[in-house]
Predicted model as a PDB file, atoms N, CA, C, CB and O in Angstrom, pLDDT in the B-factor column:
MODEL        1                                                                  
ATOM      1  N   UNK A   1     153.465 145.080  40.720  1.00 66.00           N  
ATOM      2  CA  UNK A   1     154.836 144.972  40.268  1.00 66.00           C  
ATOM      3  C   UNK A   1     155.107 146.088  39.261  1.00 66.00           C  
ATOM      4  CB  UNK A   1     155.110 143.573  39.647  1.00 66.00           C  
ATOM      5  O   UNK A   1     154.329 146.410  38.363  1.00 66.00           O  
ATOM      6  N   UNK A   2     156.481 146.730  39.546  1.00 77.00           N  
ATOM      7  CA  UNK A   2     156.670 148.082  38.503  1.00 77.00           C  
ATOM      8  C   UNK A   2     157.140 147.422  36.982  1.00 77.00           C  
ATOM      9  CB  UNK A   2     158.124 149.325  39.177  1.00 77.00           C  
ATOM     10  O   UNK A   2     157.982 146.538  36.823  1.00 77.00           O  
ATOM     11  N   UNK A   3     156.417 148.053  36.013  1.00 78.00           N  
ATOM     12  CA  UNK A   3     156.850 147.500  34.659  1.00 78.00           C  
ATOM     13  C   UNK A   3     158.231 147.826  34.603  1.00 78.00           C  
ATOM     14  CB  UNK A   3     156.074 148.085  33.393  1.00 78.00           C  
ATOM     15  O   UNK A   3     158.242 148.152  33.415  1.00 78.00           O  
ATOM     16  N   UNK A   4     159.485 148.001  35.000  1.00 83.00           N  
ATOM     17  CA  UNK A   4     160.586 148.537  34.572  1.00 83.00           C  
ATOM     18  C   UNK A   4     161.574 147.967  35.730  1.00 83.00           C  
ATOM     19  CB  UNK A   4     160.458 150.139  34.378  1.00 83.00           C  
ATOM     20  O   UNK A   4     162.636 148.454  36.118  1.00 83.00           O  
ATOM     21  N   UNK A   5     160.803 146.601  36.236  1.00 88.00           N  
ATOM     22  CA  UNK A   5     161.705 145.267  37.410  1.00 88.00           C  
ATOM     23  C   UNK A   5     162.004 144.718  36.400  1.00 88.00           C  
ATOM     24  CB  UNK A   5     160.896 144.071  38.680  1.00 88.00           C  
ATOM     25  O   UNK A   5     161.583 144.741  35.243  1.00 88.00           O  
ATOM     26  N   UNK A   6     162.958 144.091  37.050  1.00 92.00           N  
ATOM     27  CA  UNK A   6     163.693 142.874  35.528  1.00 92.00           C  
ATOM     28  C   UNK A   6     162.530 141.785  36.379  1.00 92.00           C  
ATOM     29  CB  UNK A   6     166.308 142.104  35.494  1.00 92.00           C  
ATOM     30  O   UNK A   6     161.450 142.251  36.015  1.00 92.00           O  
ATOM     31  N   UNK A   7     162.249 140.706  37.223  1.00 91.00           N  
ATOM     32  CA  UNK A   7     161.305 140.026  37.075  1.00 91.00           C  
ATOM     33  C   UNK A   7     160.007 140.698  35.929  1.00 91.00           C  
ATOM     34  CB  UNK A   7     160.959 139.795  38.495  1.00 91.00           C  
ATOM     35  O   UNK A   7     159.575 139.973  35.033  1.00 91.00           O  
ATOM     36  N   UNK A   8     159.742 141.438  36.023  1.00 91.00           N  
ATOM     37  CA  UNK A   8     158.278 141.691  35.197  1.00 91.00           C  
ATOM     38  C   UNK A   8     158.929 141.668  33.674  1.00 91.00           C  
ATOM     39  CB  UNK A   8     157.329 143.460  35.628  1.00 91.00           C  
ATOM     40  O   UNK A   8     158.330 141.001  32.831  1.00 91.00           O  
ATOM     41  N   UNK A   9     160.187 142.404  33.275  1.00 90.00           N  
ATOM     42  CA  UNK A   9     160.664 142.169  32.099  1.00 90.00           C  
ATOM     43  C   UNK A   9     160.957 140.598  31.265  1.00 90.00           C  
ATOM     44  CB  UNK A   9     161.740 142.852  32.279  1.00 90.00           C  
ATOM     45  O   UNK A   9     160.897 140.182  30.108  1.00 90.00           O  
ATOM     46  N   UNK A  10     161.319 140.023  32.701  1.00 90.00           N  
ATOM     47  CA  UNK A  10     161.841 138.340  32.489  1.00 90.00           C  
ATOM     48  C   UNK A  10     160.814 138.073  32.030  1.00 90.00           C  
ATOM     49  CB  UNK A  10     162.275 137.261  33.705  1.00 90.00           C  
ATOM     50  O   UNK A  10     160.723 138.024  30.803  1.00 90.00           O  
ATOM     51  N   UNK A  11     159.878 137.852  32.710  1.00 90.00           N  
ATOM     52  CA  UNK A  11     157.977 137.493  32.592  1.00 90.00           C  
ATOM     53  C   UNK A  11     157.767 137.766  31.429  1.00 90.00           C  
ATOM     54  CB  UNK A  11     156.748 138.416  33.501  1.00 90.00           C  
ATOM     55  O   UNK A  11     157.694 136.800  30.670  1.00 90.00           O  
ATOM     56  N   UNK A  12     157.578 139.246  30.796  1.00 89.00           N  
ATOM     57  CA  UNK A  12     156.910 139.654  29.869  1.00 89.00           C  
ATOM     58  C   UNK A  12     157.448 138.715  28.748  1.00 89.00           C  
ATOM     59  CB  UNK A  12     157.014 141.120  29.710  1.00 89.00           C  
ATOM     60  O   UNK A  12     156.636 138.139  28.023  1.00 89.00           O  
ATOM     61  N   UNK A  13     158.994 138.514  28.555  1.00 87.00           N  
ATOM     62  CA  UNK A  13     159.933 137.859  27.776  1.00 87.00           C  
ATOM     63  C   UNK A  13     159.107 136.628  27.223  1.00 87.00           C  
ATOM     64  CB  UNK A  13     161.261 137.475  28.621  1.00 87.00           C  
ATOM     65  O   UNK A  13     158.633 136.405  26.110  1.00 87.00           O  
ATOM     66  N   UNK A  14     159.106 136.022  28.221  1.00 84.00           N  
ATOM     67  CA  UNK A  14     158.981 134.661  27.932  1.00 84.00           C  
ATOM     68  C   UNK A  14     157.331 134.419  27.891  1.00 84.00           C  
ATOM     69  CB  UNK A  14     159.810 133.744  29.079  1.00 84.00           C  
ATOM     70  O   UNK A  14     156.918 133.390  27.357  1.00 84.00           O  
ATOM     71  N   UNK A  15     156.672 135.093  28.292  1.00 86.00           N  
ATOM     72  CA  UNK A  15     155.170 135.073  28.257  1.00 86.00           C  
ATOM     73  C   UNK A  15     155.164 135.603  27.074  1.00 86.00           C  
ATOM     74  CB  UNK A  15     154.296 135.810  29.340  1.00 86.00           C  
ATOM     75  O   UNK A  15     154.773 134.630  26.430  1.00 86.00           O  
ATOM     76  N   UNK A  16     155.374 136.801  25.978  1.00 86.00           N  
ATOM     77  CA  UNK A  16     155.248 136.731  24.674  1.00 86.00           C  
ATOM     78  C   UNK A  16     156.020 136.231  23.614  1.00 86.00           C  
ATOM     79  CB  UNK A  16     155.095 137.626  24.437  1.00 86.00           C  
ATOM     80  O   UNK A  16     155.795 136.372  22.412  1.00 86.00           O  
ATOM     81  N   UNK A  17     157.120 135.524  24.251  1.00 83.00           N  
ATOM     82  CA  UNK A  17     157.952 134.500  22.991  1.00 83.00           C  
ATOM     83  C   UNK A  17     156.856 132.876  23.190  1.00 83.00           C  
ATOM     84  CB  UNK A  17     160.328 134.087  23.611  1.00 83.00           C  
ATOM     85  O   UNK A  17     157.003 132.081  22.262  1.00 83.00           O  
ATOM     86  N   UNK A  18     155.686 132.376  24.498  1.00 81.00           N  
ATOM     87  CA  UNK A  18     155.553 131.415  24.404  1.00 81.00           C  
ATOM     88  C   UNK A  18     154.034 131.715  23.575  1.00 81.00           C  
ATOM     89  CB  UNK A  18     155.818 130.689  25.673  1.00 81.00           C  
ATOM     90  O   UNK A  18     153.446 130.967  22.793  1.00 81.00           O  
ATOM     91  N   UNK A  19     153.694 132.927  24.000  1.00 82.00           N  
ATOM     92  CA  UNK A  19     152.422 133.266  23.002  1.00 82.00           C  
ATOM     93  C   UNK A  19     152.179 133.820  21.530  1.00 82.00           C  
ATOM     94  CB  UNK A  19     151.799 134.110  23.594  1.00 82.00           C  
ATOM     95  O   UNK A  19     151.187 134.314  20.994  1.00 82.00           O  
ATOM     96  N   UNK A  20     153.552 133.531  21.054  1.00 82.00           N  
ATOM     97  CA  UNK A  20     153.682 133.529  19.340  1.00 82.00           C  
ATOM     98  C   UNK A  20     154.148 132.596  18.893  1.00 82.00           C  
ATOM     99  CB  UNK A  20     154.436 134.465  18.679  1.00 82.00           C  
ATOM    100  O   UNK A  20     154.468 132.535  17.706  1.00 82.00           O  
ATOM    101  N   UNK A  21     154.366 131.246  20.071  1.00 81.00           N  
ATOM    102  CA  UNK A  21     155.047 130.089  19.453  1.00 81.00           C  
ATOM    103  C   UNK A  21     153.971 129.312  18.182  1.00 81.00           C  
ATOM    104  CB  UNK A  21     155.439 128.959  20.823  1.00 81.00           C  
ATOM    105  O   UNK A  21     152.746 129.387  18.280  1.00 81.00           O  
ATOM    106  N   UNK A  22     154.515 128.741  17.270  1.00 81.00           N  
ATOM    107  CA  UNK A  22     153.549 128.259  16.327  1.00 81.00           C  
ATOM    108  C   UNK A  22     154.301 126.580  16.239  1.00 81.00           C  
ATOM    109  CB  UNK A  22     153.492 129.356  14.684  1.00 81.00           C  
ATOM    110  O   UNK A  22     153.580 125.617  16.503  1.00 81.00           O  
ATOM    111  N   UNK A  23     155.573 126.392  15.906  1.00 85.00           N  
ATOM    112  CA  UNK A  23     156.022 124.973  15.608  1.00 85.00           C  
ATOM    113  C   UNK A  23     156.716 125.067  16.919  1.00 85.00           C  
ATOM    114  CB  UNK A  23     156.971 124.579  14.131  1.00 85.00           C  
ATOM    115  O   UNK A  23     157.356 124.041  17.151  1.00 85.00           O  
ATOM    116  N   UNK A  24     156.804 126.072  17.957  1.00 82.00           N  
ATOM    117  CA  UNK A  24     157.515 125.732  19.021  1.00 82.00           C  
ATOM    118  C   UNK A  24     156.709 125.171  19.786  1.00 82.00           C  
ATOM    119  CB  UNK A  24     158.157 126.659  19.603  1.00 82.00           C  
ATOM    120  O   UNK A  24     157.327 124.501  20.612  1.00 82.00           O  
ATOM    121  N   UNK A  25     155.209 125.097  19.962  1.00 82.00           N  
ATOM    122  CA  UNK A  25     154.221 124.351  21.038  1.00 82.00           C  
ATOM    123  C   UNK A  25     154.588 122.867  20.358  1.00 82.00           C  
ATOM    124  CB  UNK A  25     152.236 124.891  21.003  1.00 82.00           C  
ATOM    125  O   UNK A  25     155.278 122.022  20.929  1.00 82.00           O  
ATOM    126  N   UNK A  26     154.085 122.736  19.229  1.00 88.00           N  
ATOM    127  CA  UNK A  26     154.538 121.325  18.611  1.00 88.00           C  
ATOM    128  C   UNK A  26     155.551 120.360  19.274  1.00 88.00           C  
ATOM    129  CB  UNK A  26     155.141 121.585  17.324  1.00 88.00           C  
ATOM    130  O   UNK A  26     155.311 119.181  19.538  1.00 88.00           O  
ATOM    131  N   UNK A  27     156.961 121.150  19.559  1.00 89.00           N  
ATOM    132  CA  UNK A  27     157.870 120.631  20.195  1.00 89.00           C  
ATOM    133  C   UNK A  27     158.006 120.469  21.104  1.00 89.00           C  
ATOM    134  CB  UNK A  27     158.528 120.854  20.109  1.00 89.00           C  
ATOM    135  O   UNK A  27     158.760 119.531  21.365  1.00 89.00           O  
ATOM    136  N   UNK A  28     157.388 121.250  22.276  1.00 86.00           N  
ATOM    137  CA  UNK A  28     157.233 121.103  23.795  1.00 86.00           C  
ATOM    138  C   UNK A  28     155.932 120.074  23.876  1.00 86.00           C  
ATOM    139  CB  UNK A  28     156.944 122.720  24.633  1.00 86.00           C  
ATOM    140  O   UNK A  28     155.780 119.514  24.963  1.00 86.00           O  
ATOM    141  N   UNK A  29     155.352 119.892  23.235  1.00 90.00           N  
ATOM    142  CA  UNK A  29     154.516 118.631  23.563  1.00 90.00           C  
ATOM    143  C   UNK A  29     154.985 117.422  23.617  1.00 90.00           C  
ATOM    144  CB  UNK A  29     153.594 118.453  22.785  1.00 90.00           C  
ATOM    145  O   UNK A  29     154.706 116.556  24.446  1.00 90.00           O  
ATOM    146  N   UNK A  30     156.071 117.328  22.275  1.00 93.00           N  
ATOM    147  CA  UNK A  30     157.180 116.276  22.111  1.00 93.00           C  
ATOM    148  C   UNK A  30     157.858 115.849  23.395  1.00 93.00           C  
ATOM    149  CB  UNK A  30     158.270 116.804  21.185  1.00 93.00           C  
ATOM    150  O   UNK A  30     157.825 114.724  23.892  1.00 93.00           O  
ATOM    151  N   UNK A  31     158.398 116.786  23.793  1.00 93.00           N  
ATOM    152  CA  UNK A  31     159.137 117.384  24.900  1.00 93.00           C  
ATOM    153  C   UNK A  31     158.490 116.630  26.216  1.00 93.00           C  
ATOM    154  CB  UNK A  31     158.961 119.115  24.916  1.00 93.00           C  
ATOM    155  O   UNK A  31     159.133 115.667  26.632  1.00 93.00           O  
ATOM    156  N   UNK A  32     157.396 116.946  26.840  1.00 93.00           N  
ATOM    157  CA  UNK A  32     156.607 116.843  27.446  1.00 93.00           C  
ATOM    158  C   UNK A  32     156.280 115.256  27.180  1.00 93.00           C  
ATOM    159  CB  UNK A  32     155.759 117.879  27.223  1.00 93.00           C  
ATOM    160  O   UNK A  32     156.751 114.559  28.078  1.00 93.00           O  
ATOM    161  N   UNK A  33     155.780 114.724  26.448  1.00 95.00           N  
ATOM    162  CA  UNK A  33     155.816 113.554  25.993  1.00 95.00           C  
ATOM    163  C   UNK A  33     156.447 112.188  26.373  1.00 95.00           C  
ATOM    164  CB  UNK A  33     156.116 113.804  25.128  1.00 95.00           C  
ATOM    165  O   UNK A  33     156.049 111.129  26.859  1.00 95.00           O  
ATOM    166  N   UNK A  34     157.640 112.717  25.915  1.00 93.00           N  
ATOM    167  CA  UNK A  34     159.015 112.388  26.082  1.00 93.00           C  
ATOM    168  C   UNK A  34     159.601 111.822  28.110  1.00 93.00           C  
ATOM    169  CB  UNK A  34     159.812 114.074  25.422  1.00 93.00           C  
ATOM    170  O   UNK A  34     160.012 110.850  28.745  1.00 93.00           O  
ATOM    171  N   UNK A  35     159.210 113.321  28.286  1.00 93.00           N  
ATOM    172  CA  UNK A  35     159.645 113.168  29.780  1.00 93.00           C  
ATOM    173  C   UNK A  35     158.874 112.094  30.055  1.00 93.00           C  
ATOM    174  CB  UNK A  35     159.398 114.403  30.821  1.00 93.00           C  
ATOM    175  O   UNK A  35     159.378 110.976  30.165  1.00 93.00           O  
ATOM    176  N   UNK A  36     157.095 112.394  30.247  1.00 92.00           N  
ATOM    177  CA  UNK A  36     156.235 111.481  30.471  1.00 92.00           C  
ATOM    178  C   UNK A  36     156.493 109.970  30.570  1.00 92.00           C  
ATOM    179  CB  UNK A  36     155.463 111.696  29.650  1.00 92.00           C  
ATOM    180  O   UNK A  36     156.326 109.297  31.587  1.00 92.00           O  
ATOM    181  N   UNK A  37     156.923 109.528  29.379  1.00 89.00           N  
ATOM    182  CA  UNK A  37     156.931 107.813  28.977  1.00 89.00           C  
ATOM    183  C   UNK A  37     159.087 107.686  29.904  1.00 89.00           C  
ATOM    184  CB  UNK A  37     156.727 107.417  26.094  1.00 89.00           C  
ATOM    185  O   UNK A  37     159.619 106.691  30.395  1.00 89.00           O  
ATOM    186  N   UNK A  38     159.459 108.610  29.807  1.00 88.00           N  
ATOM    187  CA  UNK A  38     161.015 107.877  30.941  1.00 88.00           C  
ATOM    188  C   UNK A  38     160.781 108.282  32.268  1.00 88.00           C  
ATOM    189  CB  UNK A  38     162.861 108.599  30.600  1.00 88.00           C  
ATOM    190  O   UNK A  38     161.439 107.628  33.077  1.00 88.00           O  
ATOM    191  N   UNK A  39     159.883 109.359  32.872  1.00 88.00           N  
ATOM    192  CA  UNK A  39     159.873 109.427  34.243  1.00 88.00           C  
ATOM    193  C   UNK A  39     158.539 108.430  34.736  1.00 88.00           C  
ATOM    194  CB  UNK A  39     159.771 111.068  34.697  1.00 88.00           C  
ATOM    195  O   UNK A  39     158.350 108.116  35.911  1.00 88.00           O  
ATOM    196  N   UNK A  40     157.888 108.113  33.882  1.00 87.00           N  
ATOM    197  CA  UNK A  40     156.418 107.542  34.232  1.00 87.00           C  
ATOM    198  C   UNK A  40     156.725 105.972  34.055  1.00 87.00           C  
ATOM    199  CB  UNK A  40     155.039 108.156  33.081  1.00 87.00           C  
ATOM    200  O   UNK A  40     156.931 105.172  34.968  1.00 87.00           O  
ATOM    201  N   UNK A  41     156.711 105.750  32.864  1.00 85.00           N  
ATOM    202  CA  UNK A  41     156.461 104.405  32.345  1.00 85.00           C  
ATOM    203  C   UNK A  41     157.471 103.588  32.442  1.00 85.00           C  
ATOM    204  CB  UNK A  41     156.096 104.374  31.088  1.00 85.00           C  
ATOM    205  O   UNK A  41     157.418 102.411  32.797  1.00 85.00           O  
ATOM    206  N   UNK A  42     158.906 104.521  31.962  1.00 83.00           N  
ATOM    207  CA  UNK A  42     160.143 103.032  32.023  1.00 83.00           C  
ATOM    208  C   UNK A  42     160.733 103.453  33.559  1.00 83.00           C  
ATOM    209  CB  UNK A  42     161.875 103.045  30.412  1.00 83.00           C  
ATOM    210  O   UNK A  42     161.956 103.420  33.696  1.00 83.00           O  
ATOM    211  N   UNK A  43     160.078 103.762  34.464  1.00 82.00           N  
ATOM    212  CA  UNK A  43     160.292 103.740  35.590  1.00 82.00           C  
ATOM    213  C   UNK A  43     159.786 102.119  36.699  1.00 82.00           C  
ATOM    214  CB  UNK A  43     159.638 105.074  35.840  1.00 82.00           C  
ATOM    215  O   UNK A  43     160.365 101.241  37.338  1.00 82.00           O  
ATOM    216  N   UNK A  44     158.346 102.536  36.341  1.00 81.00           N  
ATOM    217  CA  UNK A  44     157.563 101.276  36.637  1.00 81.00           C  
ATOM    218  C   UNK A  44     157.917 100.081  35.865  1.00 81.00           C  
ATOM    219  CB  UNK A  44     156.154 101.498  36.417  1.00 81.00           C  
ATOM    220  O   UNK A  44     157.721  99.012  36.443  1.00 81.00           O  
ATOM    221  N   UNK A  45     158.292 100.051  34.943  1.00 82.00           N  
ATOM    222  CA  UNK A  45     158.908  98.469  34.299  1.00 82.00           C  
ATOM    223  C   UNK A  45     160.575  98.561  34.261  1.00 82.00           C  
ATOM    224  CB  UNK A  45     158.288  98.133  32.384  1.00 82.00           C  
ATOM    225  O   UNK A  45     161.015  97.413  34.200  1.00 82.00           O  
ATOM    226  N   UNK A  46     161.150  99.094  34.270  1.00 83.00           N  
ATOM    227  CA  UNK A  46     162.607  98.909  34.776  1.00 83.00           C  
ATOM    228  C   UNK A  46     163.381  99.168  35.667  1.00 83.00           C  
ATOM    229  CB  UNK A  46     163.189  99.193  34.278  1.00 83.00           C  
ATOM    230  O   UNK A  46     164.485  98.624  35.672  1.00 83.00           O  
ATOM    231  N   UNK A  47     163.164  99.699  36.253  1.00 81.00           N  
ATOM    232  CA  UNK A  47     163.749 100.044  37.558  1.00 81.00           C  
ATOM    233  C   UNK A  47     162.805  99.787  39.027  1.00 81.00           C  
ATOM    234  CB  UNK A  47     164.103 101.598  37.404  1.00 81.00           C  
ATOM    235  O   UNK A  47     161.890 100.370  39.609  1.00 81.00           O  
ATOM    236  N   UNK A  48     163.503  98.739  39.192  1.00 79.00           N  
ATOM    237  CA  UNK A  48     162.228  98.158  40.661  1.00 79.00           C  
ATOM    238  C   UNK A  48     162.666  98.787  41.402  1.00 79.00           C  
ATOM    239  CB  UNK A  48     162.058  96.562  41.415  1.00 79.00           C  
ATOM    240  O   UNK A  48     163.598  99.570  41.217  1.00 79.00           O  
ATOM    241  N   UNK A  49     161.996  98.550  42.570  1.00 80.00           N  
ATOM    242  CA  UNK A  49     162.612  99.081  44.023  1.00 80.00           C  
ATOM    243  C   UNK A  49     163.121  97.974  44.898  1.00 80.00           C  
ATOM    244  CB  UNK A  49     161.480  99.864  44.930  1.00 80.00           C  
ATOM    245  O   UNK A  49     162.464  97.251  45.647  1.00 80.00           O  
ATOM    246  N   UNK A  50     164.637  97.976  44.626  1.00 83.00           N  
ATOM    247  CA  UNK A  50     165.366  96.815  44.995  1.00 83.00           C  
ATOM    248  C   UNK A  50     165.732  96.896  46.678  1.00 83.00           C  
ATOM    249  CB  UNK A  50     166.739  96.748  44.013  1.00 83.00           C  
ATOM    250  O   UNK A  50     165.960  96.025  47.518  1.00 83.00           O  
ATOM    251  N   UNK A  51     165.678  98.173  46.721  1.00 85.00           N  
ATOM    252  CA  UNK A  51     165.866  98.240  48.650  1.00 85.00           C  
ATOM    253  C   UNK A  51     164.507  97.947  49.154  1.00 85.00           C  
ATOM    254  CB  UNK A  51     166.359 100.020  49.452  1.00 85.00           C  
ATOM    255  O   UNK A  51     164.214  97.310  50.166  1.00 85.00           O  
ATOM    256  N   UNK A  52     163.834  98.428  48.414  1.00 83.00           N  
ATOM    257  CA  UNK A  52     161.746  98.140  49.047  1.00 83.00           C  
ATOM    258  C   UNK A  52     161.851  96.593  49.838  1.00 83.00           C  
ATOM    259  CB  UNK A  52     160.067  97.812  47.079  1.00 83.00           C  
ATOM    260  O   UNK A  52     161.757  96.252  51.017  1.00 83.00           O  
ATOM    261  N   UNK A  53     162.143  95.705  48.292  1.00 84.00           N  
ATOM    262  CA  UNK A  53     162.537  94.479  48.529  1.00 84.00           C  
ATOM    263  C   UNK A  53     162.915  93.579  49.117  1.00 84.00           C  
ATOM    264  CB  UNK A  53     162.854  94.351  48.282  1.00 84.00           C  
ATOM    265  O   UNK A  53     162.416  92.472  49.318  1.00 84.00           O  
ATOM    266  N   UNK A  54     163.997  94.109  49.479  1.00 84.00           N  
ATOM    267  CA  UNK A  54     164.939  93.291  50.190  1.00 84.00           C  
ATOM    268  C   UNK A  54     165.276  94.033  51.784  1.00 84.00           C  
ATOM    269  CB  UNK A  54     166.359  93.160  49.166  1.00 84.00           C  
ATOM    270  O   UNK A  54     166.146  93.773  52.615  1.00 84.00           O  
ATOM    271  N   UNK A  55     164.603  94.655  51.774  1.00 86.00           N  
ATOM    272  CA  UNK A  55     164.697  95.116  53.361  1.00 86.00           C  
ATOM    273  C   UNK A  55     162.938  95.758  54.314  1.00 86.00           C  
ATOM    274  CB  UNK A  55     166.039  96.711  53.239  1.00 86.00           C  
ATOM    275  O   UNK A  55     161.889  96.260  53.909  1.00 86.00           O  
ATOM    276  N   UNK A  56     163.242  95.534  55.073  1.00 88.00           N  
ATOM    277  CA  UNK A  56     161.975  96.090  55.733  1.00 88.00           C  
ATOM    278  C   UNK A  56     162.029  97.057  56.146  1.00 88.00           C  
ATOM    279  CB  UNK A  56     161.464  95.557  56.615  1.00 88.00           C  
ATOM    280  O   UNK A  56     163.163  97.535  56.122  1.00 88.00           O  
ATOM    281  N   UNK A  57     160.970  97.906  56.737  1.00 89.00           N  
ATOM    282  CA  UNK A  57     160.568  99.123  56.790  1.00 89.00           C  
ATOM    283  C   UNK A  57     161.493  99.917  57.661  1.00 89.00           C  
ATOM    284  CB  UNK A  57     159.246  99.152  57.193  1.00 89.00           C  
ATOM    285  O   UNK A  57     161.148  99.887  58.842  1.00 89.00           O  
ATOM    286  N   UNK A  58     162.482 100.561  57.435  1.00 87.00           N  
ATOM    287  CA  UNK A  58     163.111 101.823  58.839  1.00 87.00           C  
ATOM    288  C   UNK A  58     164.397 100.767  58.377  1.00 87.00           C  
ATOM    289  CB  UNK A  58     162.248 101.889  61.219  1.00 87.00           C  
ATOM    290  O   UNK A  58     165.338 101.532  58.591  1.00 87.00           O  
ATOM    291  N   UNK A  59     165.019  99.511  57.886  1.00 88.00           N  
ATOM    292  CA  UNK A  59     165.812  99.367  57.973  1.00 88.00           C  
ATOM    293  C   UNK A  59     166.661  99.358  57.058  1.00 88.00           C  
ATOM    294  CB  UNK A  59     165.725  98.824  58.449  1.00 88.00           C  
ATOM    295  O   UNK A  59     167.702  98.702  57.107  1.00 88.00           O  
ATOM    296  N   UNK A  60     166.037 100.666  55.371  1.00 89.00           N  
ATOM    297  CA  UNK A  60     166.685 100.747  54.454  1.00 89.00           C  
ATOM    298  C   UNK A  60     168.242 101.541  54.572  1.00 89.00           C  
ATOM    299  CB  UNK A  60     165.781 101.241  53.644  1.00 89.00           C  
ATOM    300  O   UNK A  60     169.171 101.517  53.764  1.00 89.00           O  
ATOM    301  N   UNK A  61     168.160 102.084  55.599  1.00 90.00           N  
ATOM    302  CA  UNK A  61     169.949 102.733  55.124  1.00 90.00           C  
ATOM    303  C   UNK A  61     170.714 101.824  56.051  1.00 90.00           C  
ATOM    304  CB  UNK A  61     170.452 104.773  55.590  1.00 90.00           C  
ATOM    305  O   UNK A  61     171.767 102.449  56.174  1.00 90.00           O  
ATOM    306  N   UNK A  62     170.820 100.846  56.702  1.00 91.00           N  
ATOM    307  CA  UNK A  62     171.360  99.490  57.079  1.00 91.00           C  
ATOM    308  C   UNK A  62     171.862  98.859  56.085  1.00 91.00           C  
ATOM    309  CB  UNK A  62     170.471  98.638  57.634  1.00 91.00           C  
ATOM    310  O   UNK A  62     172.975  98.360  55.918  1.00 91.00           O  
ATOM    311  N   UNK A  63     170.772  98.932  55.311  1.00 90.00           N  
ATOM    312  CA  UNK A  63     170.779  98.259  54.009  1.00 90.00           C  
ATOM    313  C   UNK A  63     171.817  98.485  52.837  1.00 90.00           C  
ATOM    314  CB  UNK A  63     169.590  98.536  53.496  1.00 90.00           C  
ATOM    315  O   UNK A  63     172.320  97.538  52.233  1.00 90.00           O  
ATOM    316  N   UNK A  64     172.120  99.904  52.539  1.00 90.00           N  
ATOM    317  CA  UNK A  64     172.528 100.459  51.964  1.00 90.00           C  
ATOM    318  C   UNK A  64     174.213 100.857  53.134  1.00 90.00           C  
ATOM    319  CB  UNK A  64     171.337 101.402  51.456  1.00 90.00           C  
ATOM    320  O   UNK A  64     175.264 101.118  52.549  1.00 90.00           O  
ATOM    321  N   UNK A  65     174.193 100.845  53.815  1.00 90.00           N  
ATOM    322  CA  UNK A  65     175.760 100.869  54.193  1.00 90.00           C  
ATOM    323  C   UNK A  65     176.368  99.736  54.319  1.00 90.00           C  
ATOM    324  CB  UNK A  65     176.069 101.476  55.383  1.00 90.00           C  
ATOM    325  O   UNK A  65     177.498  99.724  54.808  1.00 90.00           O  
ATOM    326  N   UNK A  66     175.704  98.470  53.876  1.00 89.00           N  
ATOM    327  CA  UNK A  66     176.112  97.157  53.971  1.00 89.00           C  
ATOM    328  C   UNK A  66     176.753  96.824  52.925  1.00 89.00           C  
ATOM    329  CB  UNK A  66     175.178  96.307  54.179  1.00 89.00           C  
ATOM    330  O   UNK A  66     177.828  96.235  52.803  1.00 89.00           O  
ATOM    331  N   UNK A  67     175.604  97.478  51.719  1.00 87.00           N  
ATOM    332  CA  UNK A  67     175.990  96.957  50.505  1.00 87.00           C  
ATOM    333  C   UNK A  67     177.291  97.762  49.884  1.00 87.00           C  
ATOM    334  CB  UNK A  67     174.748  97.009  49.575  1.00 87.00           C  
ATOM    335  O   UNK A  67     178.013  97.250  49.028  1.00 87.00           O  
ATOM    336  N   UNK A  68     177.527  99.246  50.487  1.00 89.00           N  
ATOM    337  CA  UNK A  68     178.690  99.894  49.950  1.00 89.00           C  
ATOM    338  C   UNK A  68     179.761  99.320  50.635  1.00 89.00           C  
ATOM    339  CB  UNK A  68     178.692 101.371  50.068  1.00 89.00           C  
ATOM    340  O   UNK A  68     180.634  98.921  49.865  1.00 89.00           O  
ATOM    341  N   UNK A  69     179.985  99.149  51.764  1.00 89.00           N  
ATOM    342  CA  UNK A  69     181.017  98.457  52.958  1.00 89.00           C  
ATOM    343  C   UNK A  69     181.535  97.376  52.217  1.00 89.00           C  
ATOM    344  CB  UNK A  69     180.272  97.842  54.477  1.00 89.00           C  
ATOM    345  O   UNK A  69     182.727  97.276  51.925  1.00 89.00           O  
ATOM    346  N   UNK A  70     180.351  96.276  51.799  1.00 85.00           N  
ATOM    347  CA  UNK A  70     181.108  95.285  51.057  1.00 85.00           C  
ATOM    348  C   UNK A  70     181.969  95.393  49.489  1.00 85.00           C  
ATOM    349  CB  UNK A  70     180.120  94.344  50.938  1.00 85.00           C  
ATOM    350  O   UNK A  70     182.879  94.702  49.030  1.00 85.00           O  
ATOM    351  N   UNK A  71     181.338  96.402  49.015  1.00 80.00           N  
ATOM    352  CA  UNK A  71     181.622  96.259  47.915  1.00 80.00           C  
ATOM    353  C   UNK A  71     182.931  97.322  47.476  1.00 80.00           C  
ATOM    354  CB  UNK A  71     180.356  96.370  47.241  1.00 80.00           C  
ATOM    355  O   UNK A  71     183.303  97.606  46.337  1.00 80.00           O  
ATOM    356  N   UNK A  72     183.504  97.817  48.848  1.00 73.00           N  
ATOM    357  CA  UNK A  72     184.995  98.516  48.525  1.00 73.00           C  
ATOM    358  C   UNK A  72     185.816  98.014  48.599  1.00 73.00           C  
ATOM    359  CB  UNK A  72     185.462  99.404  49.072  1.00 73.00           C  
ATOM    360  O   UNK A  72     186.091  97.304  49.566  1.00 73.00           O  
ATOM    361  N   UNK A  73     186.864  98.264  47.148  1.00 75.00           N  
ATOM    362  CA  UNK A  73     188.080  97.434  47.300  1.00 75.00           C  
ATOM    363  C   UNK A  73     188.919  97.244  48.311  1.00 75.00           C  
ATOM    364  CB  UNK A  73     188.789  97.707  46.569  1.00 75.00           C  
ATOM    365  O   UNK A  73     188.659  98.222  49.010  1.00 75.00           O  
ATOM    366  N   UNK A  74     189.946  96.511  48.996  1.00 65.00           N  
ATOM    367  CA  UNK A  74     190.334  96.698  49.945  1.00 65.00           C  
ATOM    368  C   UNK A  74     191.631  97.134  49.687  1.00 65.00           C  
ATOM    369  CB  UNK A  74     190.123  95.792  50.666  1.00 65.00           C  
ATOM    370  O   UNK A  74     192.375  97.443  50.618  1.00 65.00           O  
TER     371      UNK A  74                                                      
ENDMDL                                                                          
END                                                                             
C-alpha cells in the first residue's frame, strides 16, 4: 500500500491516536463493558424469544403476519 493513499493515512490516524491513548483505553473498556452486560446478559433475562415459543419451527412469519393483521386499527 502507497504511504500517500488516504486508506493508509486513515490507518496511520487512528493506529497512532489509539497507541498514545492513556485514560482513553480506560474508557473503551468501560465502553466495551457496557455493550457486553446489554447485548449479552440483559438479553438472556429480558427479552425471551416470544415467537421461539409460541410457534413451531418454519412457521414463525405466519406467526408474525397474524399478530400485525390483528392488531391494525380498522
Amino acid at each position: 500500500m502507497r504511504k500517500d493513499s488516504f486508506l493508509y493515512k486513515a490507518f496511520d490516524l487512528y493506529y497512532d491516536g489509539f497507541r498514545n491513548m492513556t485514560l482513553g483505553r480506560t474508557l473503551w473498556a468501560i465502553i466495551l463493558i457496557k455493550l457486553f452486560i446489554i447485548f449479552a446478559i440483559l438479553k438472556v433475562f429480558f427479552f425471551p424469544n416470544f415467537i421461539g415459543q409460541h410457534t413451531e419451527e418454519g412457521q414463525e412469519p405466519d406467526f408474525v403476519a397474524t399478530q400485525v393483521t390483528n392488531r391494525l386499527p380498522e
